[in-house]
Every structure is written in C-alpha cells, then in structure tokens.
ZAVO-928463 format. One record per residue (C-alpha): residue in one letter; x, y, z. Coordinates in nm, 3 decimals. Example, Ala and Ser with C-alpha at 12.3 -4.5 7.8 and 13.67 -1.06 7.14 Angstrom:
REM ZAVO-928463
a|1.230|-0.450|0.780
s|1.367|-0.106|0.714
***
This chain:
REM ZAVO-928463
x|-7.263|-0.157|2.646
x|-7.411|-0.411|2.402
x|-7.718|-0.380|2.246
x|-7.829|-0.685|2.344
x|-8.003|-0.793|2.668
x|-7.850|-1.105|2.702
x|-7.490|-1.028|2.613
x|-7.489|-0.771|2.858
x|-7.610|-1.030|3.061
x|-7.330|-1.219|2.989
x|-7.079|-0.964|3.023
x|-7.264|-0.880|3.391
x|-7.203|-1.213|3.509
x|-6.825|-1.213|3.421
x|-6.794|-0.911|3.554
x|-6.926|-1.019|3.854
x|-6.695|-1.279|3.944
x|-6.488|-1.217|4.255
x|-6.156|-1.234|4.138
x|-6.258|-1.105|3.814
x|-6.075|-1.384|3.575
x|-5.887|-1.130|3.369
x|-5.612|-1.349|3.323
x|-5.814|-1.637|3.219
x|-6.027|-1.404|2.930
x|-5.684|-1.272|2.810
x|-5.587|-1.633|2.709
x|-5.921|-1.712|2.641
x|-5.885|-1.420|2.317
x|-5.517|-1.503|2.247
x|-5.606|-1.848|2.174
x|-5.886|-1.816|1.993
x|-5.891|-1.474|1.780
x|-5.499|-1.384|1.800
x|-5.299|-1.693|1.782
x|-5.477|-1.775|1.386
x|-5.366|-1.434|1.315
x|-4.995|-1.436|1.362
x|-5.008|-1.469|1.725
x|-4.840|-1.094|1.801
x|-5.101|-0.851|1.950
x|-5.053|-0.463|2.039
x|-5.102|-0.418|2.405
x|-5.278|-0.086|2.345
x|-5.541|-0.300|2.088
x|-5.559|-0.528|2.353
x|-5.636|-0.264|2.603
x|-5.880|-0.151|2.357
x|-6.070|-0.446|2.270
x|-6.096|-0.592|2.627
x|-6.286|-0.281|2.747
x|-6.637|-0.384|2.640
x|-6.578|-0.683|2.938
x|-6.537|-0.429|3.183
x|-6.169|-0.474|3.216
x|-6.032|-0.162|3.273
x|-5.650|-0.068|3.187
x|-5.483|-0.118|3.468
x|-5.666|-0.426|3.530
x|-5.547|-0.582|3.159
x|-5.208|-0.436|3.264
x|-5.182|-0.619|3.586
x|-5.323|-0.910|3.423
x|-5.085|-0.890|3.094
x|-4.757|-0.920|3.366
x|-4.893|-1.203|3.534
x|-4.922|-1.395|3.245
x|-4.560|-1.303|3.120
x|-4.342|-1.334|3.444
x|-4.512|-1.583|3.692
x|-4.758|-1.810|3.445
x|-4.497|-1.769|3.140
x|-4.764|-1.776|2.955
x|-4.660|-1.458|2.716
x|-4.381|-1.267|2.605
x|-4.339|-0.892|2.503
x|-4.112|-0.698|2.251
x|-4.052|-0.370|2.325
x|-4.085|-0.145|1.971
x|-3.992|0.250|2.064
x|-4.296|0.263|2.332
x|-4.521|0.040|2.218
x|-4.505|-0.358|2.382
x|-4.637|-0.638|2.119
x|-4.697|-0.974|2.344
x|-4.724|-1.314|2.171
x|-4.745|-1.625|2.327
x|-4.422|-1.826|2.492
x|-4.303|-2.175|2.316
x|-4.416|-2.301|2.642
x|-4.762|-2.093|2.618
x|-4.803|-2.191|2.256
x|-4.782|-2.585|2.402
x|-5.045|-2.553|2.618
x|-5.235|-2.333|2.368
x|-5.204|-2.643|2.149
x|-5.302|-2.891|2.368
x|-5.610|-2.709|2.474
x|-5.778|-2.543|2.204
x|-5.723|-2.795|1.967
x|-5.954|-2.995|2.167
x|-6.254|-2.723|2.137
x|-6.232|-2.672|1.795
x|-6.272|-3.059|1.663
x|-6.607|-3.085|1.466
x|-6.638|-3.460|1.605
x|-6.475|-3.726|1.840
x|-6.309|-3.974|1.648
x|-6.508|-4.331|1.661
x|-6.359|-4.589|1.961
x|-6.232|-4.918|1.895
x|-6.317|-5.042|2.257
x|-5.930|-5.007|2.342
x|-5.769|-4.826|2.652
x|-5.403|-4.693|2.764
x|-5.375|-4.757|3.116
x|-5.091|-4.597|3.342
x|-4.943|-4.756|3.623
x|-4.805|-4.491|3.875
x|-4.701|-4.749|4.189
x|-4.315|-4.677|4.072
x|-4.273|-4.311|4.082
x|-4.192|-4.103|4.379
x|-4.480|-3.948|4.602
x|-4.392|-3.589|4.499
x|-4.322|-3.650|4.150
x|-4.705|-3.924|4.136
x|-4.938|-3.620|4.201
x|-4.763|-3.408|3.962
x|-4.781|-3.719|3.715
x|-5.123|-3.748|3.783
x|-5.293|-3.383|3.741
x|-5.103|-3.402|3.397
x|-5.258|-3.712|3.321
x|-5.631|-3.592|3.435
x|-5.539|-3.240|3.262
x|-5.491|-3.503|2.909
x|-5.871|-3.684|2.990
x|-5.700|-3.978|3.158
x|-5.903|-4.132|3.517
x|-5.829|-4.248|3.820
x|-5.914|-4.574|3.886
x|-5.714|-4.624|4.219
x|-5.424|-4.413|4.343
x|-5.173|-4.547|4.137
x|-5.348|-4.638|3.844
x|-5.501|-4.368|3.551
x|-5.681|-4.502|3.246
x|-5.778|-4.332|2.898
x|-6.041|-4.477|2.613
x|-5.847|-4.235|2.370
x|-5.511|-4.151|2.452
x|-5.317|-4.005|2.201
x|-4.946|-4.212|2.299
x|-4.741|-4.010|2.119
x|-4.826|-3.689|2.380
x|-4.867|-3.926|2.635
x|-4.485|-4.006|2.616
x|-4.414|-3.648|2.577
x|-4.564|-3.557|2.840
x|-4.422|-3.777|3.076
x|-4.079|-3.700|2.963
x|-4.056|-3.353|3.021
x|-4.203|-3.423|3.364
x|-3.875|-3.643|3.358
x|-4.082|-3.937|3.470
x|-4.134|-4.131|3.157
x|-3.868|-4.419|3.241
x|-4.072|-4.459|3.600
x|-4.406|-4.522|3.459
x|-4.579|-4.846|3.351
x|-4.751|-4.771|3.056
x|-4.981|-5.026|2.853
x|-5.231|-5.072|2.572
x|-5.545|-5.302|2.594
x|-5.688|-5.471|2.250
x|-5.992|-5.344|2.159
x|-6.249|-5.584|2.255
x|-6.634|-5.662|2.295
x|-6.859|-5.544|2.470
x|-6.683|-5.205|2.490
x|-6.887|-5.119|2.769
x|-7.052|-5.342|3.075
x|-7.292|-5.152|3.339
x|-6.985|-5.197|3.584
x|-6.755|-5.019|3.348
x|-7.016|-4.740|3.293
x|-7.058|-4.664|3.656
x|-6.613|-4.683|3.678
x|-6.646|-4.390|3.442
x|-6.927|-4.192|3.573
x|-6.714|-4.158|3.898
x|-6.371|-4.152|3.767
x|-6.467|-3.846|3.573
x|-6.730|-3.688|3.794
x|-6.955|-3.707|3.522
x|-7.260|-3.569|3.693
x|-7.055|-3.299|3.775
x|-6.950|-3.158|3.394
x|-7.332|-3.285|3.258
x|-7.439|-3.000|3.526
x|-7.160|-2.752|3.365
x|-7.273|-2.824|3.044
x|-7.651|-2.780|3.143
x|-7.566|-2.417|3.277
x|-7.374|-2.380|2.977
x|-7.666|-2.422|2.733
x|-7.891|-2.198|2.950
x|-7.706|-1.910|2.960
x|-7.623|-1.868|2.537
x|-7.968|-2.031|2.366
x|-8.109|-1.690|2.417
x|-7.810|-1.546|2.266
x|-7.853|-1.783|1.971
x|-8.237|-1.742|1.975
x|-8.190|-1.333|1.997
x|-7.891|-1.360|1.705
x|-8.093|-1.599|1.459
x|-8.399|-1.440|1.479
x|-8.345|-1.055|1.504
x|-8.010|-1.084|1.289
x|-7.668|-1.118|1.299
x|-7.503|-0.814|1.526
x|-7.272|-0.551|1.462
x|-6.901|-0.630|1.429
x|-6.815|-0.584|1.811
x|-7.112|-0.715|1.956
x|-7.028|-1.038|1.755
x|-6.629|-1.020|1.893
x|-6.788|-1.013|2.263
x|-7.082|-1.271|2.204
x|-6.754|-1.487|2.049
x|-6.494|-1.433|2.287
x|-6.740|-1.551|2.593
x|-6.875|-1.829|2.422
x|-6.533|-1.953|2.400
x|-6.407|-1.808|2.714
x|-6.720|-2.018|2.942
x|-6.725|-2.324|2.660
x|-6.312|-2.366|2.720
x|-6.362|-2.406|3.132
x|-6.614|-2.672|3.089
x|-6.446|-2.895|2.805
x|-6.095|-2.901|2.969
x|-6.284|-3.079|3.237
x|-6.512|-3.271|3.003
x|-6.251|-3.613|2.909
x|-6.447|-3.635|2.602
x|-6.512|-3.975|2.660
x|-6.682|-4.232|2.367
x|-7.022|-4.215|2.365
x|-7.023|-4.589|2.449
x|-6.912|-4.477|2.863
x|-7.155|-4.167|2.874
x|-7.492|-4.154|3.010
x|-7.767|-4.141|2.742
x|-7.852|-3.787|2.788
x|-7.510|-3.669|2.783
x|-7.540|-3.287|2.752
x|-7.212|-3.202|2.657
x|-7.330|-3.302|2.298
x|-7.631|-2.996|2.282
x|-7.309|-2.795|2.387
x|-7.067|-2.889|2.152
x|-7.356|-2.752|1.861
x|-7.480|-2.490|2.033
x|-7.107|-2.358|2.043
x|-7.026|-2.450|1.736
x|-7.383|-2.291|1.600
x|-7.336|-1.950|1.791
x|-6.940|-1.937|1.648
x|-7.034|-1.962|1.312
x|-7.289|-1.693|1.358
x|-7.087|-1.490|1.429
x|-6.745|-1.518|1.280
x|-6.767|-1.300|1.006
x|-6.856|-1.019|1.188
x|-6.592|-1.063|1.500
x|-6.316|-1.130|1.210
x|-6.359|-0.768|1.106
x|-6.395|-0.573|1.419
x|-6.052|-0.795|1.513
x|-5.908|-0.644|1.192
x|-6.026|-0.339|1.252
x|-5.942|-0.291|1.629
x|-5.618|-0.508|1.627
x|-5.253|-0.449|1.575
x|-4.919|-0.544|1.518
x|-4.585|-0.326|1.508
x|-4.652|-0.391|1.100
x|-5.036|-0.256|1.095
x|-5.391|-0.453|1.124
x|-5.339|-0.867|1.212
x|-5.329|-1.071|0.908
x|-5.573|-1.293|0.836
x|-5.640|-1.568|0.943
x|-5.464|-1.902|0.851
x|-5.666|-2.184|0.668
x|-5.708|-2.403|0.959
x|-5.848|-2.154|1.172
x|-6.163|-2.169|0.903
x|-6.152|-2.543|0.967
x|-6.289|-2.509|1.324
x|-6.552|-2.726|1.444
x|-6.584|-2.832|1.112
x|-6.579|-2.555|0.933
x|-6.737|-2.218|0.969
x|-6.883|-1.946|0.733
x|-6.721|-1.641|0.656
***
C-alpha cells in the first residue's frame, strides 16, 4: 500500500475494473520504463514490481502468455529457469507508433494541408480493416469510403497500407495548404469525425483524477522510489488510453477549450516529478539474465521535452 491517499486511490480504481486490464498495464510498463532500458525484463522482476497494482502472480502469468502467443505482443528466452520477455519486432512496431506519440513535448505547427484517402476501390472485408488502421493513425471519416488527416505522416501512411497489402487499391492524395485553414463548417466536420466531445470528456476525467496527485507530490514532496514507479506507471497507463483516441488534431479544428492541452502538462508535469525517483526503484527492482537494466538511452530523457533527473 502507498502512502498516499490518492495513489491508493488510483491503484483502487484499477483494481476495480472488471476485467482487471492486466494485459493492458503490462504494455503500459514495457513501453514506457523497460523498452528505454534495453527492452529485456525478468519475469520474476516483473512479477515483483507489478504487485503494488494488485496483480497477483498468477494473474501477471496469465497475462504475460496472452501477450506472447495470441496478441504477439512479447517474446521469452528461456535462461536455466528463469524466462526474460522483450518485446516482438511486431510489438516493438506498435510500441513505436504509439508511445512516440505520448512522449512529443509539442504538435508540430499546420500548414492548413490534408491527406485524404479514398477507400471506394478496396474490397468490403479488406475497407474496414483499412479503415480502423487509418482511425488507429488519427485519420477521420468523412463518409464511408473516404478518411482524411490534417497531419499525416505519408511515409507510415504507405507503410501501413502495404503490409495490409492494400496500398495499390487505395486513392491517396495531398491538398495544398491553403487559407482559411479552418471555416465553422469544417470545424463542426471535425468535431464529429473525431467524436471530439467524447475525448474532451476523457481528458476532463483525466485531469480530475491526478491534480491531487500533483498537488499532494509538489507540496508535501517528492515520494519514495516506488511510490514514484506506481504514481508513473498509471499516469502513463490512463494518459496512453485517452491520447490513442485523441487525433491530435491542429489547434486551428479544436474547440477553444480543448482540454486535452491541461492534460498533455499535467502529464508531462507529474512525469517529471517523478522520474528520478521511479528510475531507481526500476534499477533497483529490475532485471536482466546480465544483472540490474541499464540505463536508460538518451532519448528516453528527451520525453515530452525533456525531463529532470
């Protein structure tokens, strides 16, 4: 148990989820304490770490399979009788799509331009697969065969569709930047195209649930070393489900109180709080077959725009 009110709070509420999101945590501490660390992680240390969240053994075992032989998500190596997971190629791809989009300390400025993605060509079957990608990426859907982006990165876009082998069947194009960059009519497109309303209220929830953490953690002093790995790993853990829904779209299409901006600080805020101390209970709790984790790699101080040690 945490000393703090509100992290065991926290931890109450996650516990209290029904199915407990194991699973989802799991990646949740790969991605974001692991991965800039080598990437490798003890199973036992894992065991051993994940306790506080009141994930038992068993449950982190269960959890740890699922991940490795139906999501492909991780991959073990077996050393005498001890199992060392690390993320798969195809793990470490989504890892990279996904967290790289937390972590960056601003949205880059938009020129008023758009990709747009014409889906009236590919097969039924194939067009919804095409098309949760797409959303997955921060594109919209205008109509049922057409999905547009104010910041489409075309390089991944074209990746993307050709390992879904349906590249050659879509109609891809790029719009000039223009003026205005955004009409009334074009606002409203967005606001329902990305259920906007919808992820302001996430964000909103978001914000009430970890000021007091940051209020409690700034005023009375930083926390011990595993009280700042837990208040860490479920600010990125409940910050992660709400982003990957969040297009990040320019400021120009959101609504004026757009709360997904107080978010984006608050996270970034509480992180930096508390890095140093979750960095050391991670190297003190964590292993690989060769001892502790190393540290961390240079980006990973980077984050959000950099964070204190």
């Amino acid at each position: 148990m945490s000393s703090s009110p509100y992290l065991n709070e926290l931890i109450q509420q996650f516990c209290a989820q029904r199915p407990i999101r194991a699973g989802s945590l799991i990646i949740s501490v790969f991605g974001d304490a692991i991965v800039p660390r080598g990437g490798t992680v003890w199973l036992g240390s894992l065991i051993n770490v994940l306790e506080p969240f009141g994930l038992n053994q068993r449950l982190v075992r269960t959890s740890i399979f699922r991940l490795s032989k139906e999501d492909e998500w991780l991959s073990a190596d077996q050393v005498g009788r001890r199992a060392y997971y690390s993320l798969t190629s195809q793990g470490r791809r989504r890892f990279d799509k996904a967290f790289k989009r937390i972590y960056l300390p601003v949205l880059p400025e938009w020129d008023g331009s758009w990709c747009l993605a014409v889906l009236s060509q590919l097969p039924a079957e194939k067009r919804q697969q095409v098309r949760d990608e797409l959303q997955w990426m921060g594109f919209g859907s205008f109509s049922p065969i057409l999905m547009a982006s104010p910041h489409a990165d075309m390089l991944e876009v074209n990746s993307t569709l050709t390992e879904l082998g349906a590249l050659d069947d879509t109609i891809l194009f790029e719009t000039r930047e223009g003026e205005p960059y955004s009409s009334r009519a074009l606002r409203e497109q967005s606001r329902e195209c990305w259920n906007l309303d919808q992820i302001s209220e996430s964000y909103k929830s978001f914000l009430e649930r970890f000021r007091p953490i940051w209020q409690e953690f700034s005023s009375k002093g930083v926390p011990g070393p595993q009280d700042c790995f837990i208040a860490r790993t479920l600010l990125i853990h409940e910050y992660r489900k709400v982003m990957l829904r969040d297009p990040q779209l320019p400021a120009e299409l959101l609504p004026p109180d757009w709360s997904g901006v107080s978010a984006r600080q608050l996270c970034r805020n509480i992180y930096s709080l508390v890095c140093a101390g979750s960095e050391a209970y991670i190297s003190d709790m964590m292993e690989t077959a060769d001892g502790p984790l190393p540290e961390p790699a240079p980006t990973f101080y980077k984050r959000f725009g950099g964070v204190r040690t």
